[in-house]
Backbone as ProteinMPNN parsed JSONL, in Angstrom:
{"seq_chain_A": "XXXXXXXXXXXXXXXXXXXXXXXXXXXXXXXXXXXXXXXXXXXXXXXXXXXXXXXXXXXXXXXXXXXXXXXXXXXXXXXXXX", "coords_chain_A": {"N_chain_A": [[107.868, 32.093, 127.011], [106.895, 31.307, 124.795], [106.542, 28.192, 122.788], [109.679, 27.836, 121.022], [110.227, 25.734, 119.395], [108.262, 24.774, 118.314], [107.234, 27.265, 117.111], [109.415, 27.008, 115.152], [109.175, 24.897, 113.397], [106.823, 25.422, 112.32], [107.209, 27.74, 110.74], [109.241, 25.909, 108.595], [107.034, 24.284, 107.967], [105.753, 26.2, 106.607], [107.428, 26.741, 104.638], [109.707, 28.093, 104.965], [113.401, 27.939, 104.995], [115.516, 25.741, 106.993], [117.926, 27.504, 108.241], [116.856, 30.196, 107.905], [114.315, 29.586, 109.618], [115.146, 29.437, 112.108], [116.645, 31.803, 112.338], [114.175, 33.91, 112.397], [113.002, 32.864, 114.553], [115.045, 33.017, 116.892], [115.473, 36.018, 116.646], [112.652, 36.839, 117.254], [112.284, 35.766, 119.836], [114.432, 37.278, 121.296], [113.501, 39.767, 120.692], [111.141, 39.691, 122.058], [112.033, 39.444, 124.794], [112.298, 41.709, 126.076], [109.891, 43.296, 125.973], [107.086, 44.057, 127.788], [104.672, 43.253, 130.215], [101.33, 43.171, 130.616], [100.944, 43.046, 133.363], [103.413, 43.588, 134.162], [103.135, 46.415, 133.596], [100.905, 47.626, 135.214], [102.005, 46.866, 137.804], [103.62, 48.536, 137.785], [102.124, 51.076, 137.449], [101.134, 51.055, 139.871], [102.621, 52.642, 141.627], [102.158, 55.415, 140.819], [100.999, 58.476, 141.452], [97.461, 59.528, 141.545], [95.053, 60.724, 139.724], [93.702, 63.043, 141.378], [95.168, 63.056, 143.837], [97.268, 64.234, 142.573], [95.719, 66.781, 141.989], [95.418, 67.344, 144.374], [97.845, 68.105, 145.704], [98.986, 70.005, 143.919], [97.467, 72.175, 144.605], [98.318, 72.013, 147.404], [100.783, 73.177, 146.862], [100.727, 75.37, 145.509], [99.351, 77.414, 147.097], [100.777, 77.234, 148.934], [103.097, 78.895, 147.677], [102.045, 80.85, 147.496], [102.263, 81.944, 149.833], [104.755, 82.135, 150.034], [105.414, 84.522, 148.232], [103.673, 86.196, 149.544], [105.471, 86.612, 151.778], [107.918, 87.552, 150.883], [107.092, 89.671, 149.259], [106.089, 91.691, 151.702], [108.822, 91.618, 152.828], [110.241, 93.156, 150.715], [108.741, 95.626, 151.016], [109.096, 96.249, 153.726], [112.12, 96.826, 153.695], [112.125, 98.528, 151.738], [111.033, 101.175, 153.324], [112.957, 101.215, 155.043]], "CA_chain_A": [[106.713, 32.771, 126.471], [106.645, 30.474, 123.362], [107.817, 27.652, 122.437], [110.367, 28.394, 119.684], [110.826, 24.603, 118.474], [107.072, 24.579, 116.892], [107.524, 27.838, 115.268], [110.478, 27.085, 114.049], [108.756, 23.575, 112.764], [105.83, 25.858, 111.359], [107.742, 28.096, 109.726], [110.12, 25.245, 108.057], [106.333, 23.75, 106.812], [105.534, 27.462, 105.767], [108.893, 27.018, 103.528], [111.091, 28.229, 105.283], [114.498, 26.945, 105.199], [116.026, 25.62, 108.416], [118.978, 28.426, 108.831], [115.628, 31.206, 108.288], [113.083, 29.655, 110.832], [116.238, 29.977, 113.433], [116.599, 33.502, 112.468], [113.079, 34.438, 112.822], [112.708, 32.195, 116.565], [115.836, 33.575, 117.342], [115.342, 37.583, 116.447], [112.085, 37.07, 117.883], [112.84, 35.385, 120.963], [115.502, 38.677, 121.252], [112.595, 40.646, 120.796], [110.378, 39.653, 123.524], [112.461, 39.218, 126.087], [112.235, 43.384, 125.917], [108.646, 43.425, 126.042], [106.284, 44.641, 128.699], [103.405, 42.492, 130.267], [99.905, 44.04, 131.564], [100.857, 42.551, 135.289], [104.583, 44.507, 134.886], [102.668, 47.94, 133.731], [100.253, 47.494, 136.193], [102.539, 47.117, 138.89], [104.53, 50.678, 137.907], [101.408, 52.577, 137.906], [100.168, 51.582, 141.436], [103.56, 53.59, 142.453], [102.245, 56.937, 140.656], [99.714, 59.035, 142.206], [96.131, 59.096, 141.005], [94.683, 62.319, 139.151], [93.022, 63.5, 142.583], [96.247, 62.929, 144.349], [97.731, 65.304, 141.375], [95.336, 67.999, 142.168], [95.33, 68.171, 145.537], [99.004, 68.539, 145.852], [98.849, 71.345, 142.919], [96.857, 72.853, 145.386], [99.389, 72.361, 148.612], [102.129, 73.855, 145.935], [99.882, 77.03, 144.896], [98.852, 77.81, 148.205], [102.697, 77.37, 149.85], [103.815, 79.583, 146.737], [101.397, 82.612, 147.304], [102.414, 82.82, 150.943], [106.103, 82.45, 149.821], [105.259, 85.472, 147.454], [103.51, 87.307, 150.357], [106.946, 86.974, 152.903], [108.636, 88.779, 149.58], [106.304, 90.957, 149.163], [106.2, 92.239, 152.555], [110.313, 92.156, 153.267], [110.826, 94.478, 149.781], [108.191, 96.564, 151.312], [109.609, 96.619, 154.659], [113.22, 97.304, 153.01], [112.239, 100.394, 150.89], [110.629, 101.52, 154.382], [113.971, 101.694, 155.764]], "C_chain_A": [[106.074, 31.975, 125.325], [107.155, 29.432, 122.908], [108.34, 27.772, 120.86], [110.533, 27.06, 118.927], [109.51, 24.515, 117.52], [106.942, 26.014, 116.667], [108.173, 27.753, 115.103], [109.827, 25.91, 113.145], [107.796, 24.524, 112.017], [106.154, 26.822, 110.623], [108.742, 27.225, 108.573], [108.697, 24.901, 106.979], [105.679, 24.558, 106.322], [106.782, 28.119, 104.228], [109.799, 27.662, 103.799], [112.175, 27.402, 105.278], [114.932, 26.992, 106.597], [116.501, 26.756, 109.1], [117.527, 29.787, 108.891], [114.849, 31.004, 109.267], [114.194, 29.468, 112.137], [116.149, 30.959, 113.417], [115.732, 33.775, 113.305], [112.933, 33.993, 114.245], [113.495, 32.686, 117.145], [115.986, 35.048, 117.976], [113.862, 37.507, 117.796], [112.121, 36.914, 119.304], [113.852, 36.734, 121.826], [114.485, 39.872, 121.496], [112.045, 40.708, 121.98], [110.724, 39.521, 124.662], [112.411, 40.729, 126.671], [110.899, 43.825, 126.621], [107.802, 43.259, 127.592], [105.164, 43.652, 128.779], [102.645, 43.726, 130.513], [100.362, 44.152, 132.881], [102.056, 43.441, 135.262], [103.923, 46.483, 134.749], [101.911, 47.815, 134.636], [100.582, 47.698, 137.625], [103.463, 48.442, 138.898], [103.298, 51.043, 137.679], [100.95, 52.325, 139.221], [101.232, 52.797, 141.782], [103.135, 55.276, 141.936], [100.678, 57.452, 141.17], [98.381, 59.441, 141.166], [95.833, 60.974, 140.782], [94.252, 63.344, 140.666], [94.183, 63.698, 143.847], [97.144, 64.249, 143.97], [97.207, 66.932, 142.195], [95.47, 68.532, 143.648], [97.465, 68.712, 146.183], [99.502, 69.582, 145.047], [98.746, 72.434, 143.354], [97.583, 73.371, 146.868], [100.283, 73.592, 147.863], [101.418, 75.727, 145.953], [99.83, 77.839, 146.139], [100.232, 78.109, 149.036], [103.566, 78.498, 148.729], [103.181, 80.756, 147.105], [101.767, 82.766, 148.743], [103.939, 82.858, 150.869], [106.302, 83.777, 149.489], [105.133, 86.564, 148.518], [104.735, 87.862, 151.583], [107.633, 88.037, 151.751], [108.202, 89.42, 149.228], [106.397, 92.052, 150.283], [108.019, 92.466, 152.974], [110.598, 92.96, 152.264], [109.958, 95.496, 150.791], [109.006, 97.021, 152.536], [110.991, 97.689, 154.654], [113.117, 98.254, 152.637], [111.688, 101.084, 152.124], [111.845, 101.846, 155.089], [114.919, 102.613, 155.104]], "O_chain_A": [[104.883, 32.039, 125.02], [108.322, 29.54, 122.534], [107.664, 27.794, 119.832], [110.984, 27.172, 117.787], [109.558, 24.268, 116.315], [106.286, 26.098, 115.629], [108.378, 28.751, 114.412], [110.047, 26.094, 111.948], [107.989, 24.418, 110.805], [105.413, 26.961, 109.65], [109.043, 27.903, 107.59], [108.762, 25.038, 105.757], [104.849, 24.145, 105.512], [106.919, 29.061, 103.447], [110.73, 27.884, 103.025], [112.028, 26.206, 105.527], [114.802, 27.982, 107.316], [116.002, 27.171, 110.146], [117.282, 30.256, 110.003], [114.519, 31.977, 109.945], [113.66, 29.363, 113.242], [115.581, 31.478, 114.378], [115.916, 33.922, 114.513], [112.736, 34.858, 115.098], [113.067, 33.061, 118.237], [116.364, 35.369, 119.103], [113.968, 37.966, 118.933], [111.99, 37.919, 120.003], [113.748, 36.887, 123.043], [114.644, 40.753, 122.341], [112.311, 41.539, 122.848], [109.923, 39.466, 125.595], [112.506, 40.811, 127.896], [110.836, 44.547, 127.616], [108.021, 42.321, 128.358], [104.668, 43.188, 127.753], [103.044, 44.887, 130.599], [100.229, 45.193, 133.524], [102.07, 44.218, 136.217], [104.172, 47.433, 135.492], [102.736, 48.019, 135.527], [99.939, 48.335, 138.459], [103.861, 49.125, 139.842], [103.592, 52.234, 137.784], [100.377, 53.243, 139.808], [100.768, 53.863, 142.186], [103.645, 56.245, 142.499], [99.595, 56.869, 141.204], [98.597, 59.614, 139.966], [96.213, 61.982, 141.379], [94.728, 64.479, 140.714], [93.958, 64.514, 144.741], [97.603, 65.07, 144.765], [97.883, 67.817, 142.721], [95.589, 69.695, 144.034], [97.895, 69.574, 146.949], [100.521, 70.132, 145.465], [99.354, 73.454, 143.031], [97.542, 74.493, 147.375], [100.387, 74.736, 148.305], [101.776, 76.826, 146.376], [100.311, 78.973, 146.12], [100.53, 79.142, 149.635], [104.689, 78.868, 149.071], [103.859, 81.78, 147.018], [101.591, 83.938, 149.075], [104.474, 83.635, 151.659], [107.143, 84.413, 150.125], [105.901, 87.519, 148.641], [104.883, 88.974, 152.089], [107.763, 89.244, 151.956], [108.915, 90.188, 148.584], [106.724, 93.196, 149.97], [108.36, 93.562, 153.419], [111.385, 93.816, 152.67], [110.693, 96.254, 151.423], [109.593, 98.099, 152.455], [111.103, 98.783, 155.207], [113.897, 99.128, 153.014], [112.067, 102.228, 151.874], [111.778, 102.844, 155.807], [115.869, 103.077, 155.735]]}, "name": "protein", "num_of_chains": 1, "seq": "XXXXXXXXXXXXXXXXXXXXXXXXXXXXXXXXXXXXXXXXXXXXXXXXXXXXXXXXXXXXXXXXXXXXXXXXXXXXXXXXXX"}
């Protein structure tokens, strides 16, 4: 991602001492290896579904729930009928 030998050289002619501009190239180096590109987020959101995607399956759900409701609605009824 960087090369660590010129900042460590530009922190040494920022005054750093040797054993410090290791640290810092070091820690950092530690750091970023962690770190997230654009191209890796990018590629996890194609996998999630798109707002419109969202709604219309909201919509399967709602719709498969109120006729769930209506089978249980109608078998208590049936039940106290007997």
């Amino acid at each position: 991602m960087f090369d660590t030998l010129q900042v460590a050289r530009d922190l040494k002619k920022g005054g750093f001492s040797e054993p410090q501009a290791e640290a810092v190239v070091s820690a950092f180096n530690s750091i970023s290896q962690n770190m997230v590109t654009k191209a890796d987020l990018e590629a996890a959101l194609k996998d999630f579904p798109t707002k419109a995607e969202l709604a219309t399956l909201e919509t399967r759900l709602t719709v498969r729930m109120l006729m769930m409701s209506g089978v249980i609605v109608g078998a208590i009824a049936l039940i106290v009928k007997l």
